[in-house]
C-alpha positions in Angstrom: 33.1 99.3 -91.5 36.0 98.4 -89.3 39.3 99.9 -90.2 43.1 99.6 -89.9 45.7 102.3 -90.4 48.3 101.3 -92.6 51.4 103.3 -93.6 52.2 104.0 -97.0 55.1 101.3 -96.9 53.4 98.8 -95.5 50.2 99.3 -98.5 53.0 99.3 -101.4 54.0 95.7 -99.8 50.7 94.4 -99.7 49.1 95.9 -103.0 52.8 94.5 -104.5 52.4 91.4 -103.3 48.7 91.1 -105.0 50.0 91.8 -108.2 52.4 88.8 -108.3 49.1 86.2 -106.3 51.5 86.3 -103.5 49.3 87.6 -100.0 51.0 88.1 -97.1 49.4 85.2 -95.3 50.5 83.4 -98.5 47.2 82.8 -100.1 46.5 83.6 -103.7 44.4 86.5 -105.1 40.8 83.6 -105.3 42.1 81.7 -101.9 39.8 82.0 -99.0 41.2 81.5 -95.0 39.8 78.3 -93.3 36.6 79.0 -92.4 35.1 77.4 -89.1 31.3 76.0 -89.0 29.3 75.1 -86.4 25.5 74.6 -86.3 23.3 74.2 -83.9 24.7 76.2 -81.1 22.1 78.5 -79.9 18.9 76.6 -77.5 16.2 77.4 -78.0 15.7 78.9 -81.7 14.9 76.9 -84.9 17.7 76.5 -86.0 21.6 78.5 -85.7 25.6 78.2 -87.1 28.9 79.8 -85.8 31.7 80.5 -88.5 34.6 82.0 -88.4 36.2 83.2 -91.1 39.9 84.5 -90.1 39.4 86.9 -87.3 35.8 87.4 -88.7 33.6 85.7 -86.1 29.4 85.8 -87.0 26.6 83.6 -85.1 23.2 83.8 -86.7 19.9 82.4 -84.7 16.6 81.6 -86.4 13.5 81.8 -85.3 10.1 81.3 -86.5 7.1 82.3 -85.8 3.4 82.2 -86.5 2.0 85.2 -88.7 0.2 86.4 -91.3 1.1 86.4 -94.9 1.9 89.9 -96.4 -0.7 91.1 -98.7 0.9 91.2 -101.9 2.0 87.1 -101.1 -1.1 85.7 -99.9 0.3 82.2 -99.9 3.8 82.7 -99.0 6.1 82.7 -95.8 8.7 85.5 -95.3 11.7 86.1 -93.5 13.0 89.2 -91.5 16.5 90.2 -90.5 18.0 91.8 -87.7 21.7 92.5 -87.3 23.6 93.4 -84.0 27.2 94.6 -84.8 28.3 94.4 -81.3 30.6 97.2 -80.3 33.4 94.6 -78.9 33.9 93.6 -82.5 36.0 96.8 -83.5 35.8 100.2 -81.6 34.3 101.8 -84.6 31.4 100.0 -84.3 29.6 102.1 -80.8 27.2 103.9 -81.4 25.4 105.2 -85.0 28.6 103.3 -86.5 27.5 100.0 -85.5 23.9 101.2 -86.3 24.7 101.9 -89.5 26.2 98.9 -90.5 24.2 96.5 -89.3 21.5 98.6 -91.3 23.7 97.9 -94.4 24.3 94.4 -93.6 20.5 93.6 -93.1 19.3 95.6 -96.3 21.8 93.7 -98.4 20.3 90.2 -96.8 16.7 91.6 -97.9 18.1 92.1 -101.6 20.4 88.4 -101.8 17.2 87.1 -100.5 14.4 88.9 -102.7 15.7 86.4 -105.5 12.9 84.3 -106.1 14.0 81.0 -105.7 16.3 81.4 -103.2 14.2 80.0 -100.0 10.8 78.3 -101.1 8.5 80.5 -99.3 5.3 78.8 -100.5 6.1 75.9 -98.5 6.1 78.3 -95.4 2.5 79.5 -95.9 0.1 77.2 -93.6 -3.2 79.0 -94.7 -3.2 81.1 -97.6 -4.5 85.0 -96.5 -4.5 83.6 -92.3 -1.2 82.0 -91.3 1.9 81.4 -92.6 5.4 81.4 -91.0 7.9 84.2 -90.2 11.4 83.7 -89.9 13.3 86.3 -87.8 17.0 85.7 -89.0 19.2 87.7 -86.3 22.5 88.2 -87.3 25.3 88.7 -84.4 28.8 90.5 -85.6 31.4 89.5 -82.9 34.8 89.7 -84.2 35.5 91.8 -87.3 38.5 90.4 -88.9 37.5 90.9 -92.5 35.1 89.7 -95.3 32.3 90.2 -92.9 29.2 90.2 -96.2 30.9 86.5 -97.1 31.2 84.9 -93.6 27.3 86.7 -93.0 25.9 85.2 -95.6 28.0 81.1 -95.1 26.6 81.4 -91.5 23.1 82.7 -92.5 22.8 79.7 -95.2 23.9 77.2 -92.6 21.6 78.2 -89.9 18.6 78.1 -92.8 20.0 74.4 -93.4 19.9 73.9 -89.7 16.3 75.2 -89.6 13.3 72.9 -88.3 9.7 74.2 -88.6 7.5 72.3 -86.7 4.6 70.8 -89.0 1.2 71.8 -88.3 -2.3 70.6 -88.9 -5.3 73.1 -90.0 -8.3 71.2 -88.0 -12.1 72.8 -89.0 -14.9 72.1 -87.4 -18.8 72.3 -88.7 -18.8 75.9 -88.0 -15.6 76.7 -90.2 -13.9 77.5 -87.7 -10.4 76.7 -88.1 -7.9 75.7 -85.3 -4.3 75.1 -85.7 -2.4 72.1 -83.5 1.4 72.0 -83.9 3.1 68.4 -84.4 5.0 68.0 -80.8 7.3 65.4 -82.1 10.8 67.0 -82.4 11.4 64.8 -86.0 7.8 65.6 -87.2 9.3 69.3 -89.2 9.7 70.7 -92.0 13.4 71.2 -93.5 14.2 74.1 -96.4 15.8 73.3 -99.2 18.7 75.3 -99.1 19.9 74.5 -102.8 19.5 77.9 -104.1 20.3 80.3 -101.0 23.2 82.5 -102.2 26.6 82.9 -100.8 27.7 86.3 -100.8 31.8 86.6 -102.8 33.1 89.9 -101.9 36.0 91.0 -104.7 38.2 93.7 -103.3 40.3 95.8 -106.3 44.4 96.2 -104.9 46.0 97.8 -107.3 45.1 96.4 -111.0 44.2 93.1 -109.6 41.5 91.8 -107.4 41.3 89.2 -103.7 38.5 87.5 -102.5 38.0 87.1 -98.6 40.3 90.5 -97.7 42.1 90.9 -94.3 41.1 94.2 -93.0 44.8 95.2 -94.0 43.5 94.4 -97.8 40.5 96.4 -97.5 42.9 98.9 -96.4 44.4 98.9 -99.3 41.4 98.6 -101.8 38.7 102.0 -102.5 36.2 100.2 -104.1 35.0 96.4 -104.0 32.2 94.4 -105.8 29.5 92.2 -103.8 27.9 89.3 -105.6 25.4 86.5 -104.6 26.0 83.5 -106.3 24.1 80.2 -106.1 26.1 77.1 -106.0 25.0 76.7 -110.1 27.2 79.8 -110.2 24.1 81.8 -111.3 24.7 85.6 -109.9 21.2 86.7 -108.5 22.4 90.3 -107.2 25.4 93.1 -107.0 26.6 95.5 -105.5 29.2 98.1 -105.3 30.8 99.5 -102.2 33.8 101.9 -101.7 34.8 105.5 -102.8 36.8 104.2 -106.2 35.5 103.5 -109.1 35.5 100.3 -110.9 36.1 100.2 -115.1 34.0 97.8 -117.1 36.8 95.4 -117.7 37.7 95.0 -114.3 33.4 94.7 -113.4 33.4 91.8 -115.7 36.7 89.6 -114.4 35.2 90.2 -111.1 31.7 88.6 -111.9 33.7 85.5 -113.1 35.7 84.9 -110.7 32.7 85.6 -108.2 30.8 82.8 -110.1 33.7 80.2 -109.8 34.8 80.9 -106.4 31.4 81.1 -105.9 30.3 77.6 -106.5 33.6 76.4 -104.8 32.3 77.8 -101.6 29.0 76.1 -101.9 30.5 73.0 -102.7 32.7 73.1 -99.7 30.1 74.5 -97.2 27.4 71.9 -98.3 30.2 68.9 -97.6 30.1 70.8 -94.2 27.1 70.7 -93.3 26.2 67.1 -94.9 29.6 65.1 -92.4 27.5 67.5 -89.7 24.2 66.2 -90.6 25.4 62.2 -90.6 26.9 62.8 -87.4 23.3 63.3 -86.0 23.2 64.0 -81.9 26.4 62.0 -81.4 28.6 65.0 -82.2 30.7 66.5 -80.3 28.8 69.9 -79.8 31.2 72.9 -79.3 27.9 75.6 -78.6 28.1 79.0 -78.3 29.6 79.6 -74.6 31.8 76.5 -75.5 
């Protein structure tokens, strides 16, 4: 994880400053920065979204792909992730660091998204047992400003909204042999319903208190923070903890709530997003990825 040095002056300001819901970019202890999302700027994938979050800059691309349905879920779809923490987002992360993080970061996806209601994989099977579809989410770290589980997980929900799957027709003929012909009308898809995905609300402890969406000068300051998934009914599907510190039970449980309010805030604001996107159709002014 990317890293600043701070003295021991400049921590007592900041971890001061928490304790009184004063930040130094002025926020309060549950405020997050502005966050930036664009979808649809990556050609040709399924679907794709840009945020950035502070400094924090993420791009995630979709992809799907025909497959076969695992064993265990005959009649279900299934997604995969990939994450590339590119070394020109901090210096730490060449080599095994950036390895090792993007390890962390993908495993962390599998768990927010082993919930299960959180994508409706049943509706991306297109032949129980034979064919269903895959989604490979790759995940792209370019800037690492702070927060990056949080900005992650806005930009992998947007891209999911984003998604179209091309709908397909099982054709069989008198031998029971089945063929598959993909609709070639760009409108004729399938959508997911993103209603359930999680957001992911970090909680970083400073001193007796706790921020959510920490500058890398806050992390800095904190030894141990909590990672929740929340869905925007403020239901907590998953946790984690990460850091050296420990956390007391008291402190575990403040954290959860506020996760679950700040929680359902983000959805709310995220969705209202990608809804003014959405009425815009193609007559919006597309930034894209090189833009």
């Amino acid at each position: 994880m990317a890293s600043v040095v701070l003295s021991e002056a400049e921590k007592l300001y900041i971890v001061h400053g928490v304790q009184e819901d004063l930040r130094v970019d002025g926020r309060g202890c549950e405020d997050y920065r502005c966050a930036e999302v664009e979808t649809d700027v990556v050609s040709n994938t399924s679907g794709s979204a840009r945020v950035k979050l502070g400094d924090t800059d993420v791009l995630v691309g979709i992809k799907s792909e025909m497959g076969t349905p695992k064993l265990e879920k005959p009649d279900e779809g299934y997604l995969e992730f990939f994450v590339d923490c590119s070394s020109n987002a901090t210096p730490e992360l060449e080599g095994r660091g950036g390895e090792e993080l993007g390890t962390d970061i993908a495993n962390t996806l599998y768990r927010v998204f082993s919930c299960e209601n959180s994508v409706d994989l049943k509706s991306l099977c297109i032949n129980p047992r034979e064919h269903c579809w895959v989604l490979y989410v790759d995940v792209l770290l370019l800037e690492c400003g702070g927060n990056i589980f949080d900005a992650i997980s806005i930009a992998v929900k947007a891209a999911l909204f984003n998604t179209r799957i091309p709908k397909v027709r099982v054709l069989e003929d008198e031998e029971g042999t089945k063929e598959i012909e993909l609709s070639d009308d760009p409108y004729d898809c399938i959508r997911l319903n993103v209603e359930e995905v999680p957001c992911i609300v970090t909680l970083s402890k400073i001193g007796y208190r706790h921020v959510v969406d920490a500058t890398l000068q806050e992390e800095a300051c904190s030894l141990a923070s909590l990672l929740i998934s929340v869905t925007s009914k403020g239901a907590l599907t998953s946790m984690k903890k990460v850091g050296k510190g420990s956390l007391d039970p008291e402190s575990i449980f403040e954290m959860m709530e506020t996760g679950q309010r700040v929680g359902k805030s983000l959805h709310i604001a995220l969705q209202k997003i990608l809804d003014e996107e959405e009425s815009l159709g193609t007559s919006r002014p597309k930034v894209g990825f090189l833009g």
